[in-house]
C-alpha positions as MATLAB code, in Angstrom:
seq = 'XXXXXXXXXXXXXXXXXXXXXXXXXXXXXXXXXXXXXXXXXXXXXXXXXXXXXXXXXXXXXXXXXXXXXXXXXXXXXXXXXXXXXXXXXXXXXXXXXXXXXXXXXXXXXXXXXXXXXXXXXXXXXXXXXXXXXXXXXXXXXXXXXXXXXXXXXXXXXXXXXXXXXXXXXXXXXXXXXXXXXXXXXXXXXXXXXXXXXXXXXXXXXXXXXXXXXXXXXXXXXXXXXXXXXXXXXXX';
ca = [
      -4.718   99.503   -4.658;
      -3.620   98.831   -8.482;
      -0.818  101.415   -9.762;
       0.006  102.065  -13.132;
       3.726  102.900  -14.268;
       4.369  104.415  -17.794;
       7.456  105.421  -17.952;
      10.055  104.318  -20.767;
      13.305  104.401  -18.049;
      12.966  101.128  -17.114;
      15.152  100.852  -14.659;
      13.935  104.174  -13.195;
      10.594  102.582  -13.309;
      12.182   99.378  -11.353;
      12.993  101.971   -9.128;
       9.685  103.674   -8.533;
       7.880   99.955   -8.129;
      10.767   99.682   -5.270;
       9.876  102.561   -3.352;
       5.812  101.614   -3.595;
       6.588   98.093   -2.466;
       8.259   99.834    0.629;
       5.553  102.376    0.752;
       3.063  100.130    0.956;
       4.154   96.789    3.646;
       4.701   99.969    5.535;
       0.793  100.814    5.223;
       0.001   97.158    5.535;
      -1.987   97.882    1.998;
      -1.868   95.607   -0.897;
      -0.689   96.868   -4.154;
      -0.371   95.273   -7.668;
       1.979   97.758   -9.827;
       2.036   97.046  -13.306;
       4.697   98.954  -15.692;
       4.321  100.255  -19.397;
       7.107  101.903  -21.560;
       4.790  103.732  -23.652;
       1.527  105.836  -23.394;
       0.130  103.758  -26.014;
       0.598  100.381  -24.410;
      -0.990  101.662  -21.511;
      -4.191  103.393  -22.963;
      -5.093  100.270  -24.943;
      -5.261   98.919  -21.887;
      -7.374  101.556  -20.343;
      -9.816  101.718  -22.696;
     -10.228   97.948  -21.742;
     -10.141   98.707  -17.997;
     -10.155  101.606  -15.724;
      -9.738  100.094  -13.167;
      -6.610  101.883  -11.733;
      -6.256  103.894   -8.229;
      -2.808  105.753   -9.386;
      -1.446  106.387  -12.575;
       2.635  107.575  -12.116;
       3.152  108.849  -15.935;
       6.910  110.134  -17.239;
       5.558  113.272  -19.096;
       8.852  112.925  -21.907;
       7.685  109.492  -23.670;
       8.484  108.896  -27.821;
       5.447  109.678  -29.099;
       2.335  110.332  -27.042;
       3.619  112.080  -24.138;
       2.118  111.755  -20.328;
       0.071  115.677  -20.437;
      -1.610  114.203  -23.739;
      -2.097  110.393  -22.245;
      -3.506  111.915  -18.969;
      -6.083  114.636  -21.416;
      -7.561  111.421  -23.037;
      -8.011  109.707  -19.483;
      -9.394  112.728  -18.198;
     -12.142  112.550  -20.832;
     -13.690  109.331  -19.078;
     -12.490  109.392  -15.509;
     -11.841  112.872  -13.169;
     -10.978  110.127  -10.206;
      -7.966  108.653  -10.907;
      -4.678  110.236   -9.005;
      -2.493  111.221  -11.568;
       1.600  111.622  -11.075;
       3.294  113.230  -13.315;
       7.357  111.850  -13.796;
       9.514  115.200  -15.261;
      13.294  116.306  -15.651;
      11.906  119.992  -15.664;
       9.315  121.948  -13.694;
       8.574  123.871  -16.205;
       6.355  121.124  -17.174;
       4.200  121.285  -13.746;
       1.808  124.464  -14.753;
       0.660  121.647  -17.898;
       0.294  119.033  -15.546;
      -2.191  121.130  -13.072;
      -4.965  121.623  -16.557;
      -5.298  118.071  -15.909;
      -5.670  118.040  -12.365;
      -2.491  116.083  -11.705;
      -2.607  115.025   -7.856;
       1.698  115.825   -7.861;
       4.766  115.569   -9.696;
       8.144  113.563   -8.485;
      11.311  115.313  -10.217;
      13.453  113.230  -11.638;
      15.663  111.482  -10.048;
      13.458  111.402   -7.450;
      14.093  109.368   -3.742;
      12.422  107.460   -2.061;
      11.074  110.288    0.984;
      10.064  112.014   -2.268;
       7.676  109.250   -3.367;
       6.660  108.092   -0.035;
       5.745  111.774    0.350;
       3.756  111.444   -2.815;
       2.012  108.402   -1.694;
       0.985  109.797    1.662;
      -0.600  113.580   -0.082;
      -2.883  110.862   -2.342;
      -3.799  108.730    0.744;
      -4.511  111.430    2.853;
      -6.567  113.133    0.152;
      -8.347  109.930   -0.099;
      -7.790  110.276   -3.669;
      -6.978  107.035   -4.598;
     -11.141  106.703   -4.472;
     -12.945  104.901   -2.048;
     -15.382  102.144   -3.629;
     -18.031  100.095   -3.058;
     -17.653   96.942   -4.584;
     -21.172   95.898   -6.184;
     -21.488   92.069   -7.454;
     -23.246   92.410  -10.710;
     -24.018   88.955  -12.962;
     -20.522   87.160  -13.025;
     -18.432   90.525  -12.286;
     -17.532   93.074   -9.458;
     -18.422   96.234  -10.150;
     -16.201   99.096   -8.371;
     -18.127  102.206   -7.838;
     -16.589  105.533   -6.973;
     -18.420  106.570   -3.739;
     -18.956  109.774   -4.715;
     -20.373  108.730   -8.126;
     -23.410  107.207   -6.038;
     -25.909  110.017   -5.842;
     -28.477  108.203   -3.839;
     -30.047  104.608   -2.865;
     -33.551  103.451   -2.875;
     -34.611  100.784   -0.688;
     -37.377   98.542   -1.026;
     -38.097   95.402    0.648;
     -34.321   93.887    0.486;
     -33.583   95.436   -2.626;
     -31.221   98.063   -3.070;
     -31.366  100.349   -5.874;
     -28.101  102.385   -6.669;
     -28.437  105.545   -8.677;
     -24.953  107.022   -9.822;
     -24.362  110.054  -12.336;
     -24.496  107.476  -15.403;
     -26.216  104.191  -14.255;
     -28.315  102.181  -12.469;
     -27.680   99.281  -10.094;
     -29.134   96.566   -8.284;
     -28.593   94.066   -5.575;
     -30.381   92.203   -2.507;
     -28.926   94.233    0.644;
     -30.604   95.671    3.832;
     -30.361   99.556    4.506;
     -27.891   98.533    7.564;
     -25.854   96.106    5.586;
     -25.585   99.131    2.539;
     -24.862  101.787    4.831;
     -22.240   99.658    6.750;
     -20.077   98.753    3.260;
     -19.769  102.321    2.346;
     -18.026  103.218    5.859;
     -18.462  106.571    4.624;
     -20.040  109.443    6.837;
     -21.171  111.275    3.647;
     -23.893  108.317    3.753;
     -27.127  109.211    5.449;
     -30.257  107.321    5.841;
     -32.838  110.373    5.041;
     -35.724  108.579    5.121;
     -36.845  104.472    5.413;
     -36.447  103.744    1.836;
     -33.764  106.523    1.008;
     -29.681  106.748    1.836;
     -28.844  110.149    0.056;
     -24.756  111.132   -0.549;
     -24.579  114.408    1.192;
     -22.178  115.779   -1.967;
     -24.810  115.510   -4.522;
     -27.273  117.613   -2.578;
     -28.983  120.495   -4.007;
     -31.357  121.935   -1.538;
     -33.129  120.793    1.317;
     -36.440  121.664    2.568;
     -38.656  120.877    5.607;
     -39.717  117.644    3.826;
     -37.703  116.612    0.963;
     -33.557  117.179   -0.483;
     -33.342  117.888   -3.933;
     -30.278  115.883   -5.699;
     -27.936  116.597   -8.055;
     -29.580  114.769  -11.189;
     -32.977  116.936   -9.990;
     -34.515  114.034   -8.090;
     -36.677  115.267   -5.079;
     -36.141  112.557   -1.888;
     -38.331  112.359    0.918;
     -36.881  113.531    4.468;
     -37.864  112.063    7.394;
     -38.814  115.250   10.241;
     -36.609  113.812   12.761;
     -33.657  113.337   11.080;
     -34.005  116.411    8.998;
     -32.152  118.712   11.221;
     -28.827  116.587   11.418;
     -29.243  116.348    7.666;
     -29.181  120.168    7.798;
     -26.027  120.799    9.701;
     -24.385  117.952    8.067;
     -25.100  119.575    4.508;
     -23.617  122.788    5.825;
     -20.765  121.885    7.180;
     -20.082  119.967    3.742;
     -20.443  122.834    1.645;
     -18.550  125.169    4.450;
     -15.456  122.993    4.330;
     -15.606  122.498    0.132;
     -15.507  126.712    0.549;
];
């Protein structure tokens, strides 16, 4: 899990990297925290990388402040978890246009960010990926940016909302790495993600970027209750 810090307090940062590191060997998960006094030494950085699971931002920084750091990173990336670090809660309703996972109050201790950490776990916010080896670089994909796989042969062809990828897998080793349950084999050359489903009929699911996928009859009716139930619980 890799955390960003910008706050210009730093020994209230040193503070917050304190209460992760304790957070965290008590999750047995790995972390790497790295710490910025400035909203512009992080986003020159970001525009480099996105490769962040939390962002903890102090909303009072000198000159870009954290609402109008997190707007720009909200142009690119609605995944991130985003933590907003405030003397005054008057700042929260801001925080919320920019779908802000939480806010810690300063000075805030450390059942306050453990409670933090545990809301963004449990909301499996900090996004689950699949890690795709592309050329001489690993790719992390948000799960629920995949919309749908095509299989052929050992080839694997991943279709997300803005690109295209490719890699020698079977249909059992794909469906294994995503260890998600939103991951359904529809058909022998098809693994659809139930949250980009449109429609289904007796012989096909429509997807989100209007793609019609074949359905397999004797899977279609688990495919069925399983889209339901989906869009039941996002209601």
């Amino acid at each position: 899990m890799k955390i960003a810090i910008v706050e210009d307090d730093e020994n209230y940062a040193k503070k917050i990297i304190e209460y992760i590191n304790e957070w965290a060997q008590g999750k047995d998960i790995f972390v790497e925290i790295f710490s910025y006094i400035s909203a512009e030494s992080f986003w020159e950085v970001w525009t480099e990388n996105e490769d962040f699971d939390i962002l903890f931002l102090d909303i009072k920084l000198d000159k870009m402040n954290g609402i109008e750091l997190a707007r720009l990173i909200r142009k690119t990336n609605g995944n991130v978890a985003i933590v907003f670090i405030t003397i005054m809660k008057e700042y929260t309703l801001q925080g919320y246009t920019v779908s802000a996972m939480n806010f810690l109050l300063k000075p805030a201790n450390k059942e306050e960010c453990f409670d933090c950490l545990n809301k963004i776990l449990q909301n499996n916010t900090a996004k689950k990926y699949y890690l795709l080896n592309d050329a001489e670089k690993v790719v992390k994909l948000p799960m629920t940016d995949i919309i749908y796989i095509k299989m052929d042969s050992h080839t694997a062809t991943i279709i997300t909302k803005s690109k295209e990828y490719w890699c020698r897998k079977t249909t059992a080793q794909i469906l294994k790495e995503l260890d998600d349950n939103l991951f359904v084999k529809c058909h022998k050359s098809y693994i659809i993600n139930i949250r980009h489903v449109q429609s289904i009929s007796k012989s096909w699911v429509l997807m989100s970027n209007s793609v019609k996928i074949p359905l397999s009859r004797d899977i279609a009716e688990e495919i069925y209750e399983l889209f339901l139930k989906y869009n039941m619980n996002k209601v």
